[in-house]
C-alpha positions as CSV (number, residue, x, y, z in Angstrom):
1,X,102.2,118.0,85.5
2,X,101.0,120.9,88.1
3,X,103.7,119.7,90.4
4,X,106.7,120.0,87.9
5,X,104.8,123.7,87.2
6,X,105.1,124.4,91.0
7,X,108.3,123.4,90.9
8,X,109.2,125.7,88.2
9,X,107.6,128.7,90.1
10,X,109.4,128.4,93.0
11,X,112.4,127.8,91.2
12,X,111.9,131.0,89.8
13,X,110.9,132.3,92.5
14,X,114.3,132.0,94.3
15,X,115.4,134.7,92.5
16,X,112.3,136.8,91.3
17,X,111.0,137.9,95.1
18,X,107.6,138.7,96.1
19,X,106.0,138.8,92.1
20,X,104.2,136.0,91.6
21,X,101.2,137.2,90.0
22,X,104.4,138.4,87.2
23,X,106.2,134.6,87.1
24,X,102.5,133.3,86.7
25,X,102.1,135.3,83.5
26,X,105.5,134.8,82.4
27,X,104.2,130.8,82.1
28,X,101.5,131.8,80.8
29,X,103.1,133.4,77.8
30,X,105.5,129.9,77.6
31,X,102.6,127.6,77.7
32,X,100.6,129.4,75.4
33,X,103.5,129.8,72.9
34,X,103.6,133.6,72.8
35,X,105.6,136.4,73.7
36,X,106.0,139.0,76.5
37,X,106.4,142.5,76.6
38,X,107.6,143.9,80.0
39,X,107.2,147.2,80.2
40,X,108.1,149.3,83.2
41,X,111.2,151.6,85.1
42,X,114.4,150.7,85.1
43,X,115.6,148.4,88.3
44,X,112.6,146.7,89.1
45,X,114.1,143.5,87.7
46,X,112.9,143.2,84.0
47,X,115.9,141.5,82.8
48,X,116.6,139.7,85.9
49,X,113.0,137.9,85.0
50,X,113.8,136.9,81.8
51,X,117.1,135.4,82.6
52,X,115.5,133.2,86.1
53,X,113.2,131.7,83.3
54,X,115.8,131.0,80.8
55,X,118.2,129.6,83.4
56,X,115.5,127.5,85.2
57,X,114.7,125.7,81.9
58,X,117.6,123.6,80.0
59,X,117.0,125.6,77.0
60,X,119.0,127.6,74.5
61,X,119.3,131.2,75.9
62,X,120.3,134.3,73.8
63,X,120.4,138.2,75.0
64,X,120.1,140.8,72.5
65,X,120.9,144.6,73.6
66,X,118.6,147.1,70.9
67,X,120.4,150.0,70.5
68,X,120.2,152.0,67.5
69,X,122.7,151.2,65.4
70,X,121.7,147.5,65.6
71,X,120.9,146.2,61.8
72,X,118.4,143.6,60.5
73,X,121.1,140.9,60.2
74,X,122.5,141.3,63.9
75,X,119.2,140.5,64.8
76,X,118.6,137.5,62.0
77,X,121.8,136.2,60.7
78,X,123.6,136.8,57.3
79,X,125.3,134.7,55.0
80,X,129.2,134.8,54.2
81,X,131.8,133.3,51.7
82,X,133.5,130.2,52.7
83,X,136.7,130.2,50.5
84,X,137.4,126.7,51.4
85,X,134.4,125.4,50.7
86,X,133.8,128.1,48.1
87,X,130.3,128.5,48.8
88,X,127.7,130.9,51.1
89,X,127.4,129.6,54.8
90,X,124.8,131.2,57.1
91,X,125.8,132.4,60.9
92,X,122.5,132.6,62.6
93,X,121.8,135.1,64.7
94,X,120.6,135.3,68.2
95,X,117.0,134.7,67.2
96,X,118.1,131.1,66.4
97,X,117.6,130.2,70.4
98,X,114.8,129.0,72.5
99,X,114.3,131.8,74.6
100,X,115.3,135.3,72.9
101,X,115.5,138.0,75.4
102,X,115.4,141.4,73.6
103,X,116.6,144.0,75.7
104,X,115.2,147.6,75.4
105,X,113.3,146.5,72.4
106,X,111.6,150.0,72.2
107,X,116.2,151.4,71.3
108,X,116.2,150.0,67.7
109,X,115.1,151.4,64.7
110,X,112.3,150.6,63.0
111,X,113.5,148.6,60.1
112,X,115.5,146.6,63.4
113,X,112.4,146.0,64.9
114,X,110.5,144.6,61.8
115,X,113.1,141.6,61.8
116,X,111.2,140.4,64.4
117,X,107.6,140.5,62.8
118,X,108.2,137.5,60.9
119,X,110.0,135.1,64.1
120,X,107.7,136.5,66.0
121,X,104.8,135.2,64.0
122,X,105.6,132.3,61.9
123,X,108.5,130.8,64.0
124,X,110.8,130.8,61.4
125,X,113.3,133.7,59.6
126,X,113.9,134.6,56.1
127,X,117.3,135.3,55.0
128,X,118.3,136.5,51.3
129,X,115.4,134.2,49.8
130,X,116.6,131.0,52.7
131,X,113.8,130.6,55.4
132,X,115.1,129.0,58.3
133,X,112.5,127.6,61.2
134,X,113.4,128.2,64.6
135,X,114.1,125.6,67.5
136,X,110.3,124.5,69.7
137,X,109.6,125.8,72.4
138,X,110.1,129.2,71.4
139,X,109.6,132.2,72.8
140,X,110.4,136.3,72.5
141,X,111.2,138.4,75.9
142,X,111.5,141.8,75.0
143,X,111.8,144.9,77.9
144,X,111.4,148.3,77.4
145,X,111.6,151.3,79.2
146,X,108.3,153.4,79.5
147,X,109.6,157.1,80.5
148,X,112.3,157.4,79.0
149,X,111.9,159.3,75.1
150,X,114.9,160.4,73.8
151,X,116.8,158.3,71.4
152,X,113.5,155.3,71.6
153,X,111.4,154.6,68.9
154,X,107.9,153.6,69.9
155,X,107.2,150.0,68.7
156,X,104.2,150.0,66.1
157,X,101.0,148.3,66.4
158,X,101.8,145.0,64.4
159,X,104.4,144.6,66.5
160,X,102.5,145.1,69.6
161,X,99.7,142.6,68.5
162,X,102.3,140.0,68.1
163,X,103.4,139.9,72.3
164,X,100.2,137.7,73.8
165,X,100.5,139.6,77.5
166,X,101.9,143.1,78.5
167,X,103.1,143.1,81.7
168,X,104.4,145.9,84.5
169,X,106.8,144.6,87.6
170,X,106.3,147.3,90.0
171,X,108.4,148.6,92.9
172,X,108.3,146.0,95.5
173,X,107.2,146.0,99.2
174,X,109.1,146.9,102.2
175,X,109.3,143.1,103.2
176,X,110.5,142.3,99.8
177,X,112.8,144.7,99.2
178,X,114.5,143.1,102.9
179,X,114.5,139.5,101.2
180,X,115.8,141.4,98.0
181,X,118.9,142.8,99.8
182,X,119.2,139.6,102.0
183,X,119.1,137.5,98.4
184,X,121.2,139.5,96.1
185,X,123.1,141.7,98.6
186,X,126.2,139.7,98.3
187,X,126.3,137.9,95.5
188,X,123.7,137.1,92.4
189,X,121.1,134.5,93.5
190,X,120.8,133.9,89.7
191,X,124.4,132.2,89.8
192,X,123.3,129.7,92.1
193,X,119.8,128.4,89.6
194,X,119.8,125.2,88.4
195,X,117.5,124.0,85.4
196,X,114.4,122.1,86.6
197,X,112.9,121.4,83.2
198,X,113.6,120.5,79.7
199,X,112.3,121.5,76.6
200,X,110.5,118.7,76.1
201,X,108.6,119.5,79.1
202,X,107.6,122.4,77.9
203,X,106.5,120.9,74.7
204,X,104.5,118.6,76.8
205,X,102.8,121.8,79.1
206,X,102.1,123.1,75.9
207,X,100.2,120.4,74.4
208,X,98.2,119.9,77.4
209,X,97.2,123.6,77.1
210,X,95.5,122.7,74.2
211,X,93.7,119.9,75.0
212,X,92.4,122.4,78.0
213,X,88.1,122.6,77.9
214,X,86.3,125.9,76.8
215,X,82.6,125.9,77.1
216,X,80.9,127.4,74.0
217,X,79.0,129.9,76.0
218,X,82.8,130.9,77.4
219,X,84.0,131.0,73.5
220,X,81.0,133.4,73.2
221,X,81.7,135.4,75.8
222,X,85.5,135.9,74.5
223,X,84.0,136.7,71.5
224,X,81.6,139.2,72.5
225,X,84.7,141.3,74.3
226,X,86.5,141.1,71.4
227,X,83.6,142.7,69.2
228,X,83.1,145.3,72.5
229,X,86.4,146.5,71.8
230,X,85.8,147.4,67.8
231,X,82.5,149.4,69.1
232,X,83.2,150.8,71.7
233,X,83.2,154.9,71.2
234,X,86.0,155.6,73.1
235,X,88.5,153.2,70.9
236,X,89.8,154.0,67.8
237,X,91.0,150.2,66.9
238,X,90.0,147.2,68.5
239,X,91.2,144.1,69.1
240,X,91.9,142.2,66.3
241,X,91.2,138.7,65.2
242,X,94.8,137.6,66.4
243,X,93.7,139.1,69.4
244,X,90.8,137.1,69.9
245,X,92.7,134.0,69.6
246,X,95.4,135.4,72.0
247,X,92.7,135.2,74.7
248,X,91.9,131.9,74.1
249,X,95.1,130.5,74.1
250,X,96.1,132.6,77.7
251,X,93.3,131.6,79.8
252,X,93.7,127.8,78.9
253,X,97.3,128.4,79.8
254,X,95.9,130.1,82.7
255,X,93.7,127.1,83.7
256,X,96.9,124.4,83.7
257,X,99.1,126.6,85.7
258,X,96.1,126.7,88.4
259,X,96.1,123.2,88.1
260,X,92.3,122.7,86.2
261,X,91.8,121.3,82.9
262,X,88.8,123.6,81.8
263,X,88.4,127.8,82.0
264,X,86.5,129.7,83.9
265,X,84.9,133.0,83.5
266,X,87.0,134.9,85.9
267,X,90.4,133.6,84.2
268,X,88.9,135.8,80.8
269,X,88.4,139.0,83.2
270,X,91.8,138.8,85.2
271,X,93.8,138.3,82.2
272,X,91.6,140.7,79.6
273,X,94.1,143.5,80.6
274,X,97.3,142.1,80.6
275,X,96.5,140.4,76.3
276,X,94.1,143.0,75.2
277,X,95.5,146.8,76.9
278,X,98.5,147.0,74.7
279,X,96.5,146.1,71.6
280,X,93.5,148.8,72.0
281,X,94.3,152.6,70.7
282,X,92.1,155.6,71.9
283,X,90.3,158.3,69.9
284,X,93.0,160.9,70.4
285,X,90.7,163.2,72.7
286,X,90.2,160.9,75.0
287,X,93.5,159.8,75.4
288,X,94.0,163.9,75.9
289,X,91.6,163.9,78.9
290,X,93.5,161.1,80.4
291,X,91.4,158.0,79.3
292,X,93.8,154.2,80.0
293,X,92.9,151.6,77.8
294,X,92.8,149.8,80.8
295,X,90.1,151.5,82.0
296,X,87.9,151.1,78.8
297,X,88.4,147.0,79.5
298,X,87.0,147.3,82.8
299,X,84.0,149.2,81.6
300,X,83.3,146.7,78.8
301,X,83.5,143.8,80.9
302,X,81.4,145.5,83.7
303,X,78.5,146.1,81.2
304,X,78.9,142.7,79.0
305,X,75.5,140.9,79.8
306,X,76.7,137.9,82.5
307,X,74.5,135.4,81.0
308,X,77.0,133.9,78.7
309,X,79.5,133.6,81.7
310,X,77.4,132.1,84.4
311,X,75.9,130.0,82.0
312,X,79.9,128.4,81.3
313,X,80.5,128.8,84.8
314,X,77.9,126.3,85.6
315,X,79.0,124.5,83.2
316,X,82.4,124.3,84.6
């Protein structure tokens, strides 16, 4: 199983240059059957991520472009008169894929970006009283754009808790940006990508995810970050029980992709940021003086007692 993993990263990697720590997260989302929000400025290569997953796995692959005038039932499907069969037919929408990339998520309206509450959640859509469940594996790419206001409508905070990770691309290095040019410069290297898995593979990754080993004193150390987050004076919402399961679910995923069949402590502290900084909101004055959420996370886990942790890490 790691090897067909490997092979998937560098598959990916073909195309994505110099970001591994980002394709490693973007498995991590697929393995642990959540979504991704990729935030970050425009040209890094948001997009061009989402589609080197899609076409490296023989899935269904849909793009969806928010924009504001986008309606509920673009997004979800409607149903229409057949006059020869004299009956309603639904048309699905593009949610009905495997891998949903939503472009510039943060462009729609609200009541646009509510259509996704439910798929995003329950795996399934409801259409004029009809509840269709979507095709396994599943899984919700959305981009967005992080400094640009005008004509965006921030996405609320039950939408936020519903992407597992958050992640940021970042301008790449000199050396990289040579392999870039030398990749892409004359024609797409995303043309050239074959599939190396299937779905079922992926169905397979997944259920080895959970069959992944979490030492009690490790499920007690996950718990006791999640419980920091509620106290903590800084925070004006913690993380929420969802979130707490959203942990536990990435750092088993975590564990497969580097090839071990049980956590470790350190796999809860490097991806604490990434699944719990987009779900934490500041007391307003601190985010005034220039507090990150991020930073709040680092604190917490730097004054958590260690006992719990290198009690599971012996364990391990």
């Amino acid at each position: 199983m790691f090897e067909s993993l490997q092979k998937l990263r560098e598959n990916i990697a073909r195309v994505v240059i110099g970001k591994q720590e980002v394709t490693d997260l973007l498995l991590v989302g697929l393995l642990a059957e959540g979504h991704i929000l990729i935030e970050d400025v425009p040209g890094v290569g948001k997009t061009l991520m989402a589609k080197a997953l899609a076409a490296s796995l023989d899935c269904k692959f849909r793009r969806l472009q928010f924009t504001p005038d986008l309606t509920p039932t673009d997004v979800t499907g409607f149903f229409v008169f057949d006059r020869k069969a004299n009956e309603f037919t639904f048309r699905s929408g593009p949610v009905m894929t495997n891998i949903l990339l939503a472009d510039e998520i943060n462009r729609g309206i609200p009541r646009t970006q509510s259509s996704l509450l439910e798929v995003m959640e329950e795996r399934q859509v409801t259409v004029d009283n009809h509840t269709f469940c979507l095709p396994r594996p599943y899984m919700v790419l959305a981009t967005q754009n992080p400094i640009e206001l005008e004509g965006t409508f921030p996405l609320p905070e039950a939408q936020l808790d519903r992407f597992l990770l958050k992640i940021k691309v970042g301008y790449p290095t000199a050396a990289d940006e040579e392999r870039i040019i030398a990749t892409h410069g004359k024609q797409s290297a995303l043309d050239c990508l074959q599939a190396v898995a299937k779905g079922e593979d992926v169905l397979a990754w997944q259920e080895q995810c959970r069959q992944v080993h979490v030492e009690q004193d490790l499920v007690k150390y996950i718990i006791s970050l999640i419980r920091a987050t509620r106290e903590h004076q800084a925070l004006a919402l913690g993380a929420s029980p969802r979130a707490c399961l959203a942990v536990y679910r990435a750092v088993r995923a975590y564990a497969v992709i580097e090839g071990r069949d049980y956590v470790i402590p350190d796999d809860i502290k490097y991806l604490a940021g990434f699944v719990l900084g987009h779900r934490l909101i500041l007391r307003r004055e601190d985010r005034l003086r220039g507090l990150r959420a991020e930073k709040v996370l680092e604190d917490i886990l730097a004054e958590l007692p260690l006992e719990l942790a290198q009690g599971a890490q012996k364990s391990s």
